[in-house]
One Martini backbone bead per residue (centre of mass of N, CA, C, O) as a GRO file, in nm:
protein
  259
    1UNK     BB    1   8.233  -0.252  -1.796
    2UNK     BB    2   8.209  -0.561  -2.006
    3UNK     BB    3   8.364  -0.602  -2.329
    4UNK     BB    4   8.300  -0.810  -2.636
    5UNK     BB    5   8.459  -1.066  -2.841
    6UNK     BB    6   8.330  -1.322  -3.048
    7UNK     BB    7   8.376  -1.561  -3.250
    8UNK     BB    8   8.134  -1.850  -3.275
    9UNK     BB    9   8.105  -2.045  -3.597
   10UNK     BB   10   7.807  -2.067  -3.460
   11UNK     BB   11   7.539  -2.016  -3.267
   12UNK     BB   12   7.418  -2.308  -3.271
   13UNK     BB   13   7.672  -2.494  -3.177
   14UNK     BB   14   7.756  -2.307  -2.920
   15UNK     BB   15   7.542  -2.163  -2.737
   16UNK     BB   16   7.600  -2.334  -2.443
   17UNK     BB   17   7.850  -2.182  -2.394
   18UNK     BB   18   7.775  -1.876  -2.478
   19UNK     BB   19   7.554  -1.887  -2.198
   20UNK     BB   20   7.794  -1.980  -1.955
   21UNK     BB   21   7.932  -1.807  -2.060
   22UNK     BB   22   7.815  -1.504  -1.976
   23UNK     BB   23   7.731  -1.570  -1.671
   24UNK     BB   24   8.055  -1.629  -1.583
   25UNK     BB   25   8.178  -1.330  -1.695
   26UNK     BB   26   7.930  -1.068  -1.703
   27UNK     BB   27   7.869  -0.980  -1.953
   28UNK     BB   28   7.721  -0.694  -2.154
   29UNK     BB   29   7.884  -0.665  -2.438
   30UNK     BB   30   7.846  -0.866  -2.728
   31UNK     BB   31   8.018  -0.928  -2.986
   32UNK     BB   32   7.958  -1.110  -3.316
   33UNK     BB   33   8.060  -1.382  -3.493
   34UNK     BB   34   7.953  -1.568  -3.690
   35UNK     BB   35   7.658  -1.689  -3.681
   36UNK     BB   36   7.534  -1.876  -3.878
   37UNK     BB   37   7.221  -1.753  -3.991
   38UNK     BB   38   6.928  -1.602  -3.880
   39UNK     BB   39   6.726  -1.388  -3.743
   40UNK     BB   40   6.487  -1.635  -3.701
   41UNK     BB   41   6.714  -1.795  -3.523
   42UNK     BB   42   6.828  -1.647  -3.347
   43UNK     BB   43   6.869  -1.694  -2.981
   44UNK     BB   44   6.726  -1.446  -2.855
   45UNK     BB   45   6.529  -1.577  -2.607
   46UNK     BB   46   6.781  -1.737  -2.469
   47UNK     BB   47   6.893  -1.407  -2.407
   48UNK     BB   48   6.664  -1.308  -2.259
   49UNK     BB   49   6.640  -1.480  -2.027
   50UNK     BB   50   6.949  -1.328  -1.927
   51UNK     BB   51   6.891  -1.015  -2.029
   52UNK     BB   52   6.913  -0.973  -2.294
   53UNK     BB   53   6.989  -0.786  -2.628
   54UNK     BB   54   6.943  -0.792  -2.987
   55UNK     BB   55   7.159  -0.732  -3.251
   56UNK     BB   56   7.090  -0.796  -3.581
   57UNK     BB   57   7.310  -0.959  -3.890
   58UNK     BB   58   7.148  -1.203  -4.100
   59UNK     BB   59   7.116  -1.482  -4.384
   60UNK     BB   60   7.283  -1.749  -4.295
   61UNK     BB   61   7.546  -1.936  -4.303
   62UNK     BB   62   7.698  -1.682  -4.368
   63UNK     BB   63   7.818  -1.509  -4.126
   64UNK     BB   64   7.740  -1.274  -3.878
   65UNK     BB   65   7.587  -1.022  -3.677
   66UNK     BB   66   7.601  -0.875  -3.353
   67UNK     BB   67   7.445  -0.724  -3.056
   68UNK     BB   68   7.477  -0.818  -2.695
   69UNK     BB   69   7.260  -0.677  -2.437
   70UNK     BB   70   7.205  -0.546  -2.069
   71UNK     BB   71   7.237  -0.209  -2.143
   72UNK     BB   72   7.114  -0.163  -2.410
   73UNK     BB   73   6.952  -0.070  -2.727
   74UNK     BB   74   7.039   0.145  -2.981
   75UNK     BB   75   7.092   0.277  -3.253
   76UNK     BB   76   7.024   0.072  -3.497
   77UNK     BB   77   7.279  -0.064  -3.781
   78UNK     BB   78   7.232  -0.220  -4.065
   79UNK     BB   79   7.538  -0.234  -4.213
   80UNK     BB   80   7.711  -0.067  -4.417
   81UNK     BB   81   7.784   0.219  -4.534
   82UNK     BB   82   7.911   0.143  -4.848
   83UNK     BB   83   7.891  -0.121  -4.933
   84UNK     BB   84   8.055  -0.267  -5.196
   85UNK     BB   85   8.042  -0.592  -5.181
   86UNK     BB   86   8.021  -0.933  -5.350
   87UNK     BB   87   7.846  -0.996  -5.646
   88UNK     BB   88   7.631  -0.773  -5.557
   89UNK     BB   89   7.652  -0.849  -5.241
   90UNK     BB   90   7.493  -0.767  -4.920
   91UNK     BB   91   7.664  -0.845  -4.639
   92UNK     BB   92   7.666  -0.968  -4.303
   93UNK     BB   93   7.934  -0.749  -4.135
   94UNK     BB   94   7.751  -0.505  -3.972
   95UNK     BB   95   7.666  -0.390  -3.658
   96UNK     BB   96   7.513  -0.104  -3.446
   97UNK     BB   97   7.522   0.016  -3.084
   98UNK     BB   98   7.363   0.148  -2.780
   99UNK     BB   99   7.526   0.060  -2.469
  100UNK     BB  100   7.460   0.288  -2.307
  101UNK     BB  101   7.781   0.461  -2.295
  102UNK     BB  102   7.816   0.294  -2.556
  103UNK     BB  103   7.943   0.286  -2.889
  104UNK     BB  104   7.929   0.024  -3.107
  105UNK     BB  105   8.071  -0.263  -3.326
  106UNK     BB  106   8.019  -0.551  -3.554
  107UNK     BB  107   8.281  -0.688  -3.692
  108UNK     BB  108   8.354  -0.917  -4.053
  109UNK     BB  109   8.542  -0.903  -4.256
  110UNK     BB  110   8.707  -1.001  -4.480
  111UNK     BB  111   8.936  -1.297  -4.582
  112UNK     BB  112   9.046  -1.276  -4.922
  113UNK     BB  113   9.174  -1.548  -4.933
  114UNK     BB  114   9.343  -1.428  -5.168
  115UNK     BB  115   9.525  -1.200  -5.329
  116UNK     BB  116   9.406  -1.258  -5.641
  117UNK     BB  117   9.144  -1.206  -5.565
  118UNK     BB  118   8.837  -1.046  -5.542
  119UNK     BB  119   8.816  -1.044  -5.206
  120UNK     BB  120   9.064  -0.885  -5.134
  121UNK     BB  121   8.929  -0.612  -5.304
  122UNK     BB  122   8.703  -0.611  -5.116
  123UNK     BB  123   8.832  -0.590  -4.861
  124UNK     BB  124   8.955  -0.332  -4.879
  125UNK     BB  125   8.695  -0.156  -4.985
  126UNK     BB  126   8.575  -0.218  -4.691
  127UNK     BB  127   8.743  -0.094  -4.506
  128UNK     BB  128   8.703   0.212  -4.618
  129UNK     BB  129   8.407   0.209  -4.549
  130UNK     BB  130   8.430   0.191  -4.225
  131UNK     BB  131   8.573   0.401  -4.214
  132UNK     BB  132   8.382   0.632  -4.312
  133UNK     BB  133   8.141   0.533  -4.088
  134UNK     BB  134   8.305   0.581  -3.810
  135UNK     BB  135   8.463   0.878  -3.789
  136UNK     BB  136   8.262   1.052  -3.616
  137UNK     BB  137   8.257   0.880  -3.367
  138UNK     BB  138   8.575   0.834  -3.327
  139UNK     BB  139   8.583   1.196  -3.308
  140UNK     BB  140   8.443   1.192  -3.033
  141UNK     BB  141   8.298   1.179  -2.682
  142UNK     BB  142   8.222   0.892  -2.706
  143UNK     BB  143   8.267   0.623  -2.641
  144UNK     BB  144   8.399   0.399  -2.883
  145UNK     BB  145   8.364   0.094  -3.115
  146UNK     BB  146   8.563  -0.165  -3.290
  147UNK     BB  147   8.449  -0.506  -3.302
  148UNK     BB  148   8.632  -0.820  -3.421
  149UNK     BB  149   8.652  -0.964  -3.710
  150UNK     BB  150   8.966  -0.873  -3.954
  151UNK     BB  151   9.182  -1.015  -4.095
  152UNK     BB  152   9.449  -0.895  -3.941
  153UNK     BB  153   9.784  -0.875  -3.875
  154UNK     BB  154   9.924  -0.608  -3.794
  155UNK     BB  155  10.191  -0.799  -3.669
  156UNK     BB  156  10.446  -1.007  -3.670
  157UNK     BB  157  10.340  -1.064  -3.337
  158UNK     BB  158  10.045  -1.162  -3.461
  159UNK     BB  159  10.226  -1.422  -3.555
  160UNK     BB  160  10.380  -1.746  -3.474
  161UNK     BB  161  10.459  -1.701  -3.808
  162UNK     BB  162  10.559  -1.545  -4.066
  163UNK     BB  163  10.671  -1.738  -4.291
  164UNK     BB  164  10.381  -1.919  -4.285
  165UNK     BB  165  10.254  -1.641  -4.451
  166UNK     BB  166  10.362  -1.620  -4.729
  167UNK     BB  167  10.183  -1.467  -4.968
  168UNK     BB  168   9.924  -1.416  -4.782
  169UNK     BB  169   9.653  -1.326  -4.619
  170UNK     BB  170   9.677  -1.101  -4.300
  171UNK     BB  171  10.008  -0.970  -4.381
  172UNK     BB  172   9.981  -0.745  -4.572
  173UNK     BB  173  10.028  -0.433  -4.636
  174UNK     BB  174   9.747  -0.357  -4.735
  175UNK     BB  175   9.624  -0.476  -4.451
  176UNK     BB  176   9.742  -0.282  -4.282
  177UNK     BB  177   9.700  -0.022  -4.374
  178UNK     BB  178   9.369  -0.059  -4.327
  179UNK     BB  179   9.423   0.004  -4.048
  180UNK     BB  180   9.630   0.261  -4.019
  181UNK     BB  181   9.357   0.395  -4.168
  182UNK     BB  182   9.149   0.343  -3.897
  183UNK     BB  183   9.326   0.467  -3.638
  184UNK     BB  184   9.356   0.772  -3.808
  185UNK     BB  185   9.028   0.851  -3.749
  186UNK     BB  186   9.074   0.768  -3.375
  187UNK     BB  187   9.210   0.500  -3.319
  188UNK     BB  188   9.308   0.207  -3.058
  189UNK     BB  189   9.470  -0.062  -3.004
  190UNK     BB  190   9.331  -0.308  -2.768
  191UNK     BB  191   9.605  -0.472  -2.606
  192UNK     BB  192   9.553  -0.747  -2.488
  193UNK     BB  193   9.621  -1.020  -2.252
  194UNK     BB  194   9.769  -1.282  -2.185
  195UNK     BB  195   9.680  -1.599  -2.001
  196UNK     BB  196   9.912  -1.709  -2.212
  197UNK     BB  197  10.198  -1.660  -2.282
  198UNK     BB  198  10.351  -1.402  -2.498
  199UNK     BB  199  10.067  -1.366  -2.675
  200UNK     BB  200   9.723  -1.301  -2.775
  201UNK     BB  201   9.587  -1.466  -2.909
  202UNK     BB  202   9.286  -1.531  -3.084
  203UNK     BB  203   9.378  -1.794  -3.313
  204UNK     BB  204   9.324  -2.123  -3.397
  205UNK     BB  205   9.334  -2.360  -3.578
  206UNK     BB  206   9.212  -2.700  -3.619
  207UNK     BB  207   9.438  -2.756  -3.737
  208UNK     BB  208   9.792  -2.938  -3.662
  209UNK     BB  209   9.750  -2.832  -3.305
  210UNK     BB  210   9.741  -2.514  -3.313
  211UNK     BB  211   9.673  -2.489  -3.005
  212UNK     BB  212   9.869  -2.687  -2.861
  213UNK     BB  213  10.117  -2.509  -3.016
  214UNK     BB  214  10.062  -2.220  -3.064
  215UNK     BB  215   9.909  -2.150  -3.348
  216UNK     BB  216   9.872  -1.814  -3.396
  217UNK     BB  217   9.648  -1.522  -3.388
  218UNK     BB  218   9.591  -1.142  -3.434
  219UNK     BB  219   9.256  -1.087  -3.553
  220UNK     BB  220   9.080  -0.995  -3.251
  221UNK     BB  221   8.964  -0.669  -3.235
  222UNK     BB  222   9.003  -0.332  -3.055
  223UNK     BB  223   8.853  -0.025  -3.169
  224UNK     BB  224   8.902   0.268  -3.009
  225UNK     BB  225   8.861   0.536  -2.908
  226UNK     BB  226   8.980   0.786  -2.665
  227UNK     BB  227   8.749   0.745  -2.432
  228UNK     BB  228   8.781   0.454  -2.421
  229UNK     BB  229   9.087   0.454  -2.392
  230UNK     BB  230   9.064   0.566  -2.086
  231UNK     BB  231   8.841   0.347  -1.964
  232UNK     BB  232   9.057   0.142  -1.953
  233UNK     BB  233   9.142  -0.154  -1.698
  234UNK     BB  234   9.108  -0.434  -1.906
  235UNK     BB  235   9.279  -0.667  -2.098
  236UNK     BB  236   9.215  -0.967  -2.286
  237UNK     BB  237   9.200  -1.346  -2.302
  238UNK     BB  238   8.978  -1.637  -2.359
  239UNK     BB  239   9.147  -1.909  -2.375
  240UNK     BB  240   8.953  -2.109  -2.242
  241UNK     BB  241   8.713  -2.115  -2.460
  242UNK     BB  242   8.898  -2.301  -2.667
  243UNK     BB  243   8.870  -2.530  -2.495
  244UNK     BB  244   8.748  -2.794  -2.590
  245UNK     BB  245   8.435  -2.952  -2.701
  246UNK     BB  246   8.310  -2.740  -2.893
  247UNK     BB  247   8.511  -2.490  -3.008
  248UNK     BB  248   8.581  -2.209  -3.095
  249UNK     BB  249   8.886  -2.096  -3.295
  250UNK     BB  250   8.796  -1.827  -3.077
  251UNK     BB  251   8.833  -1.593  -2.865
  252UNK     BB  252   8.757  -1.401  -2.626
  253UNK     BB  253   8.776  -1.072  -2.596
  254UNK     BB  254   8.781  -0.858  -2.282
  255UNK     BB  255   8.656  -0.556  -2.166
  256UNK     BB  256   8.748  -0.325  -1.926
  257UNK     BB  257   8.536  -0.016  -1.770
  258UNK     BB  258   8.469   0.217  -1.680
  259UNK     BB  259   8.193   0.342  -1.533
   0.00000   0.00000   0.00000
């Protein structure tokens, strides 16, 4: 069984490439995020098309998250319970389902903006929650999984620069913090092999030549319960679909379970 997850920073811009990336991957079940668009947009038909089922959670220009799969789609829950919001407003970054004998969470975290700002403590507050949402399923028998963009680089080997970063968030002691809190409610980070250079990045700036210079993050994780991390066989990076005209700046994350 083949699960992915990958931010394509529109699906209504992607889409050519995610049905083509989608046939020739063989991928089974696609956590999306950074959807842009709305459910009643969202390309359901041409992904039924290939044979998959959409389970959406989207309202507009930002944000935007979904599980696409071709294996089952049971047990849609959209937006997260516990969720703090953000100015009054419960945006659309988490929904879960289960696909065959696997049960999925697609999540996007929020990106914090600035430490000083309103959204980083938002972020903070979004972590507890998912913590909350997940830890039943996360303490389970069954393979269970929270795949998506989190926005925080667990570690300092997961910025091509720590430096570069000082100051910023994505690397604050705080979001590591609410990942290590994320983990100890029974999950594992499933860290992919780079398919180039020696570092898995996920996240490359479009700004900079930051792709070609490898001026990378890892933010884009797996984080599996005990059994999904023992039916792990292989995890990548598709780092090839990062490249070309019209390439979202994340790459597809790709892990193959035993059947």
């Amino acid at each position: 069984m083949r699960i992915a997850t990958w931010n394509v920073n529109s699906i209504t811009a992607r889409l050519p490439r995610l049905l083509a990336w989608l046939e020739s991957s063989g991928t089974d079940v696609l956590c999306v995020q950074e959807a842009k668009t709305t459910e009643e947009q969202f390309p359901s038909e041409a992904l039924r098309e290939l044979g998959y089922e959409s389970a959406v959670h989207a309202t507009g220009r930002w944000n935007g998250v979904a599980v696409v799969s071709r294996v089952g789609l049971e047990d849609v829950v959209k937006g997260l319970p516990g969720d703090p919001g953000y100015e009054g407003v419960q945006e659309p970054r988490a929904v879960s389902a289960t696909c065959g004998p696997v049960r999925v969470w697609s999540v996007y975290v929020p990106n914090g903006r600035e430490v000083d700002h309103p959204h980083y403590a938002y972020k903070l507050q979004w972590f507890e929650a998912l913590r909350a949402a997940v830890a039943g399923d996360a303490a389970g028998d069954r393979p269970f999984a929270v795949l998506g963009d989190y926005n925080v680089a667990p570690t300092d080997e997961d910025v091509y620069d720590r430096a570069a970063f000082e100051g910023s968030t994505h690397v604050t002691p705080a979001e590591r913090a609410a990942l290590a809190s994320l983990r100890e409610a029974g999950l594992t980070d499933v860290v992919p092999r780079p398919l180039k250079y020696d570092h898995p990045y996920t996240y490359w700036d479009y700004r900079q030549l930051c792709f070609p210079k490898n001026r990378g993050m890892r933010i884009d994780l797996v984080y599996g319960n005990e059994p999904f991390a023992k039916a792990v066989q292989d995890a990548y990076v598709d780092r090839e679909e990062r490249k070309g005209k019209g390439a979202s700046d994340h790459a597809p994350v790709v892990v193959d379970l035993e059947a």
